[in-house]
LOMARGU-328829 format. One record per atom (N, C-alpha, C): y, z, x. Coordinates in steps of 0.05 Angstrom, whole numbers, padded with zeros to 5 digits, always signed. Each point is the difference from the previous one (the first is absolute). Example, Ala and Ser with C-alpha at 12.3 -4.5 7.8 and 13.67 -1.06 7.14 Angstrom:
BEGIN
-00114+00156+00264/+00024+00000-00018/+00024+00000+00018/+00021-00014-00007/+00024+00001+00016/+00022+00014-00015/
//
This chain:
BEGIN
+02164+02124+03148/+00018-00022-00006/+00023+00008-00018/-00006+00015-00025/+00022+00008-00016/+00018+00019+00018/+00000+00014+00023/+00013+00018+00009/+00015-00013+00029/-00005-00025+00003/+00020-00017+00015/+00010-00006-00020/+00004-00020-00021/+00015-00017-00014/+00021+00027-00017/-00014+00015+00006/+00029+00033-00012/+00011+00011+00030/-00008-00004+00013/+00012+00003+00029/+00020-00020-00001/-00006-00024+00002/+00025-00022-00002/+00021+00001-00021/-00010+00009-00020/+00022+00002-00023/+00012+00023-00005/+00002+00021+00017/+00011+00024-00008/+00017-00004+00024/+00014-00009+00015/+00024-00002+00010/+00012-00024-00010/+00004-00004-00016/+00013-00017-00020/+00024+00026-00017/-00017+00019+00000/+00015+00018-00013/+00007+00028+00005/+00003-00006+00035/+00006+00022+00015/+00038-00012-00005/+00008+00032+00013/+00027+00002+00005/+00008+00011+00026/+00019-00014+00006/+00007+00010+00030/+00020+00023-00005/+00006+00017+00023/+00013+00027+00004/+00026-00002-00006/+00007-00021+00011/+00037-00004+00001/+00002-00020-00020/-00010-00026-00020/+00004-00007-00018/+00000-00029+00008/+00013-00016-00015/+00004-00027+00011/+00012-00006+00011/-00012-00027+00027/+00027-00002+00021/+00023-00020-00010/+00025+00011-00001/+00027-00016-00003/+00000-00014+00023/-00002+00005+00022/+00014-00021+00019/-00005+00016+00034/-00002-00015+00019/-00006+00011+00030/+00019-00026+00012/+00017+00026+00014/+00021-00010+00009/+00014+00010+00032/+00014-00007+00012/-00001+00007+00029/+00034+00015-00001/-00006+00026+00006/+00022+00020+00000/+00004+00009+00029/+00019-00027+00010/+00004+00024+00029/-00023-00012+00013/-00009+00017+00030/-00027-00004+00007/-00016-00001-00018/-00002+00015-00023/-00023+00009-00021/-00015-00022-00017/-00021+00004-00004/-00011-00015-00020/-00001+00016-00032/+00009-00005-00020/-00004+00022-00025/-00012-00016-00022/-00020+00004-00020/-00009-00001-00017/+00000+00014-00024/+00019-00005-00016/+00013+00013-00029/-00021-00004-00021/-00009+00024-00005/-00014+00006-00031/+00015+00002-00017/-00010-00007-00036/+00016+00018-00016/-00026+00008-00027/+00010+00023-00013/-00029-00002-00017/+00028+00014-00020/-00006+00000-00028/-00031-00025-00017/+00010-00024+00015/-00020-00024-00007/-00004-00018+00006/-00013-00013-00027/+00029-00026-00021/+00025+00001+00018/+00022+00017-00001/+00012+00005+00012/+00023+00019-00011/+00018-00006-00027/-00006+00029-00005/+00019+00000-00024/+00036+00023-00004/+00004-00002-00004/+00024+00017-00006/-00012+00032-00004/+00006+00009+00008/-00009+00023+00001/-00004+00016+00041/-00013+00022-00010/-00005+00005+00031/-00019-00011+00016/+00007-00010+00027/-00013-00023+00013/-00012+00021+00029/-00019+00008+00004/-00006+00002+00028/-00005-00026+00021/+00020+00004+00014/+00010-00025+00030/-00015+00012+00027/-00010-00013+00009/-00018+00006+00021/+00005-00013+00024/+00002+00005+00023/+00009-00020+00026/-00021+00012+00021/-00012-00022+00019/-00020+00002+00017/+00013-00013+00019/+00010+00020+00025/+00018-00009+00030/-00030-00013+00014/+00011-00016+00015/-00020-00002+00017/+00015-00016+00029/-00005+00014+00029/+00006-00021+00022/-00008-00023+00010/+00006-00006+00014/-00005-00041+00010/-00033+00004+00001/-00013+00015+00011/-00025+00013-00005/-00017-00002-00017/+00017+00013-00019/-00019+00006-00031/-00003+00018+00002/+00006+00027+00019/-00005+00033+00001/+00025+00004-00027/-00007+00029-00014/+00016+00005-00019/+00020+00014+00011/+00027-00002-00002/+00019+00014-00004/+00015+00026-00010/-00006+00025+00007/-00010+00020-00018/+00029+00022+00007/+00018-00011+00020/+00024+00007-00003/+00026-00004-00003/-00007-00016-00023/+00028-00016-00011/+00020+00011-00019/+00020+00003-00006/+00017+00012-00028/+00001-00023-00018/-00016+00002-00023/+00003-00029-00020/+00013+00007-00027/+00017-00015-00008/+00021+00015-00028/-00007-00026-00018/-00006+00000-00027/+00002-00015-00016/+00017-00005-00023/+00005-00020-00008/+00019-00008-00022/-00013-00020-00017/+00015+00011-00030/+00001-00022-00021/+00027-00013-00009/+00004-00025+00007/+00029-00018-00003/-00004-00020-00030/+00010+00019-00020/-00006-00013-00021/+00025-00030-00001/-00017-00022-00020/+00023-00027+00004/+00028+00005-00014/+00008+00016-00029/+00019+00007+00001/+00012+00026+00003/+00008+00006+00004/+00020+00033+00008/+00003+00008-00024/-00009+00025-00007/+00023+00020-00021/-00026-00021-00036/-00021-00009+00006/-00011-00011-00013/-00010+00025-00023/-00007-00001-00025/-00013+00021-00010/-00028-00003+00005/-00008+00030+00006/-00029+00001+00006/-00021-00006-00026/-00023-00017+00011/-00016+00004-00025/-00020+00022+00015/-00006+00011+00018/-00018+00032+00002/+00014+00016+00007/-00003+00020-00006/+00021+00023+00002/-00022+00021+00005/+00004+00012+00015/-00025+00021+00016/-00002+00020-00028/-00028+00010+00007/-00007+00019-00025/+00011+00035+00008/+00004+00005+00031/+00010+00014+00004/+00017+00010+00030/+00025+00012+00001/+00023+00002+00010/-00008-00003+00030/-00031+00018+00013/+00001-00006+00024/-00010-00032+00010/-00010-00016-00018/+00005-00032+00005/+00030-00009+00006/+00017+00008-00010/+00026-00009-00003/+00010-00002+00034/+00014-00021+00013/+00000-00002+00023/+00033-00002+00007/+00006+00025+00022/+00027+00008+00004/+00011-00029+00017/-00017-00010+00019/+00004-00022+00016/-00008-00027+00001/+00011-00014+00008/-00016-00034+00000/-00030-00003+00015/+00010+00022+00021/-00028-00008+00018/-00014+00023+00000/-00023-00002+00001/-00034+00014-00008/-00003+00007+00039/-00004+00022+00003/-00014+00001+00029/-00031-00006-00009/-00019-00022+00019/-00024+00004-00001/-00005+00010+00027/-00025+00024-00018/-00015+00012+00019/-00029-00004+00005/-00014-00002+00019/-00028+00003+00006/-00013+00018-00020/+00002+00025-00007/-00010+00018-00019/-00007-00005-00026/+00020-00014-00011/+00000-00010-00023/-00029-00028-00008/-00002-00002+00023/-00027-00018-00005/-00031+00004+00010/-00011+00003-00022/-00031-00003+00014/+00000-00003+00030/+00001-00032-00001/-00003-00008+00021/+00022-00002+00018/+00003+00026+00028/+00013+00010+00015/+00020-00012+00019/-00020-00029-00001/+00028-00024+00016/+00009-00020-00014/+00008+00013-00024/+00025-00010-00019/+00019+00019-00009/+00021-00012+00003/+00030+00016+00001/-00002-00015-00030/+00004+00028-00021/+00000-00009-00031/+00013+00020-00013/+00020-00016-00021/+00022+00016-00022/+00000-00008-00027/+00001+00019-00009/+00013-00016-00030/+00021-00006-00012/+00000-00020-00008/+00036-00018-00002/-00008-00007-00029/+00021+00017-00016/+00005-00009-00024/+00007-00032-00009/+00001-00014-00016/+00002-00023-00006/+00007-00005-00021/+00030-00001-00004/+00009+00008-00032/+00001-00027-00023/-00003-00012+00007/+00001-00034-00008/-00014-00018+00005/-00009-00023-00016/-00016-00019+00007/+00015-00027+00002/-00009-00017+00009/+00010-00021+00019/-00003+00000+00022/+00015-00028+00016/+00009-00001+00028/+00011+00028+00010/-00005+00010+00018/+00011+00015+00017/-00004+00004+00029/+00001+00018+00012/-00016-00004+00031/+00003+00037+00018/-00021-00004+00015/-00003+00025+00008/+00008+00003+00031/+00004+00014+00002/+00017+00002+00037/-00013+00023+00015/-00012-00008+00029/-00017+00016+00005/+00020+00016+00033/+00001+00015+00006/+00022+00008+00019/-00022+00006+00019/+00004-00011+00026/-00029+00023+00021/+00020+00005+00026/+00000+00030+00013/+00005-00005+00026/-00010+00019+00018/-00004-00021+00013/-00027+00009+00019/+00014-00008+00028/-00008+00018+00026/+00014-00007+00026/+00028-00003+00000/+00015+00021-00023/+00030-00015+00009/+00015-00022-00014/-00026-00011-00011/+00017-00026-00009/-00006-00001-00027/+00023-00003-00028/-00003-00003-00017/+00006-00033-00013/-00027+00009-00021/-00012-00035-00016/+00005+00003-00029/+00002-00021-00003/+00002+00002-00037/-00011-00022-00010/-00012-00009-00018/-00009-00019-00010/+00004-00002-00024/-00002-00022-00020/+00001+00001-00031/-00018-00007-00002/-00019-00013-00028/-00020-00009-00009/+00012-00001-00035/-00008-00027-00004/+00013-00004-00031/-00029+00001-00010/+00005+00019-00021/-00019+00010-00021/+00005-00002-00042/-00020-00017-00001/-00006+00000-00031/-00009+00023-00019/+00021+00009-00014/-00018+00022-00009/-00001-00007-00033/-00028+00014-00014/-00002-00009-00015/+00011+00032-00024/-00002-00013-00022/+00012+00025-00027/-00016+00028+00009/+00013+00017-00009/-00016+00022+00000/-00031+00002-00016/-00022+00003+00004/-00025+00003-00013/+00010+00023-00024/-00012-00012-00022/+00004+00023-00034/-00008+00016+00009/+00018+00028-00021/-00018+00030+00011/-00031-00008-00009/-00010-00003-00019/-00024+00008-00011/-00020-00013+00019/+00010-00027+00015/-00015-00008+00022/-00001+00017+00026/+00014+00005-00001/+00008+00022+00030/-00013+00026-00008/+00000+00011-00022/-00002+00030-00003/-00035-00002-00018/-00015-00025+00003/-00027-00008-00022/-00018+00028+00012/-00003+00000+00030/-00024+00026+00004/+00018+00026-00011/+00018+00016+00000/+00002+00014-00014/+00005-00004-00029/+00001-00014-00012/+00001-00004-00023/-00025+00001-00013/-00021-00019+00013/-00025+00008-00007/-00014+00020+00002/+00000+00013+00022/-00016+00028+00007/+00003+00017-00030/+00015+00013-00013/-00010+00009-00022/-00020+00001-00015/+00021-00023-00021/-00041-00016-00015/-00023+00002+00009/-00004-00004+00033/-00025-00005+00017/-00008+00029+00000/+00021+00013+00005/-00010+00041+00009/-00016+00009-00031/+00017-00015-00019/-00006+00011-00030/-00027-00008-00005/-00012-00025+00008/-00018-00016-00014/-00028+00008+00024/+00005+00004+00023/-00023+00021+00021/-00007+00020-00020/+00024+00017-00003/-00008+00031-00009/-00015-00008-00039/+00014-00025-00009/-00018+00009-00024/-00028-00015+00004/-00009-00026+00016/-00022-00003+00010/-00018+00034+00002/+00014+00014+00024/-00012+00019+00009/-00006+00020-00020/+00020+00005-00026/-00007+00021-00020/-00027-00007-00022/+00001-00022+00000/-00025-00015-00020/-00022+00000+00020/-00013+00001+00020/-00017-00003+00021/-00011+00037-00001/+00021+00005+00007/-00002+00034-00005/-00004+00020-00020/+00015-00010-00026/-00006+00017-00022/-00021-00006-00012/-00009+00024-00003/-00036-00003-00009/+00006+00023-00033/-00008-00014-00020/-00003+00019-00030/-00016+00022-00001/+00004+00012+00008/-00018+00032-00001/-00009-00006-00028/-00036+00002+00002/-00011-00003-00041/+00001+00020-00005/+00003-00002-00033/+00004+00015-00019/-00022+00017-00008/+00002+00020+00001/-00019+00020-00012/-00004-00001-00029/-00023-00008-00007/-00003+00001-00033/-00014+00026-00009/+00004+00009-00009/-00020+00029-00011/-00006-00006-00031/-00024-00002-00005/+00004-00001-00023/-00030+00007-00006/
//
């Protein structure tokens, strides 16, 4: 009995591959279903995930899909600023690729997200010839604090320190004293 009622409650706190769905929307022939993770998004780097699918429901597995972040105002100052240069993004649009994700029939990129607020993301697909575009208006929220973002390495120290002195008190044994007398 206890191992149903933890059967039922442990997908409560599963996570899916591509993240939370934004929105499924009809591109073209296509059917597409937009992930984004974290969930909810924050300012910072966002992995965007898109699932093609035909009138069918067969997956779509040779499409060119490019993503974008359309922040609400232009030329806004960033509140995240990548921690390092190869984040820094030469173009608007993100090619997503199949590779990039676990799971193989999602075309997934990462699209910086320099600001919070209204903004909206633009998903480009073309498939057969024919090119689609779509928007999706997206809420983003402040950047998460470093010390929240960066808590597992922050902690691991202390924790490495406080194993090994556990482990030195467990281990060190007082060799007795020889009395001669």
């Amino acid at each position: 009995m206890r191992y149903l009622l933890l059967a039922l409650f442990l997908p409560i706190c599963a996570w899916a591959d591509g993240g939370a769905i934004l929105a499924r929307e009809k591109i073209g022939a296509l059917n597409a279903t937009i992930f984004a993770s974290p969930s909810p998004l924050r300012a910072g780097p966002v992995d965007v995930s898109v699932l093609l699918q035909d009138e069918k429901g067969n997956p779509v597995l040779d499409a060119d899909v490019s993503v974008s972040w359309i922040p609400a105002v232009d030329g806004a100052t960033p509140e995240w600023l990548p921690p390092c240069c190869s984040m820094n993004q030469k173009t608007p649009w993100q090619t997503a690729i199949r590779a990039h994700s676990k799971n193989k029939l999602l075309y997934s990129a990462m699209v910086t997200m320099a600001n919070s607020g209204e903004s909206a993301t633009a998903i480009h697909v073309r498939y057969d010839g024919v090119d689609e575009e779509i928007r999706l208006p997206l809420e983003v929220r402040p950047p998460a604090p470093p010390a929240w973002t960066y808590w597992p390495l922050l902690a691991l120290p202390p924790f490495a320190i406080g194993i090994f002195s556990i482990h030195q008190r467990i281990t060190h044994r007082q060799k007795p004293t020889d009395k001669k007398g």
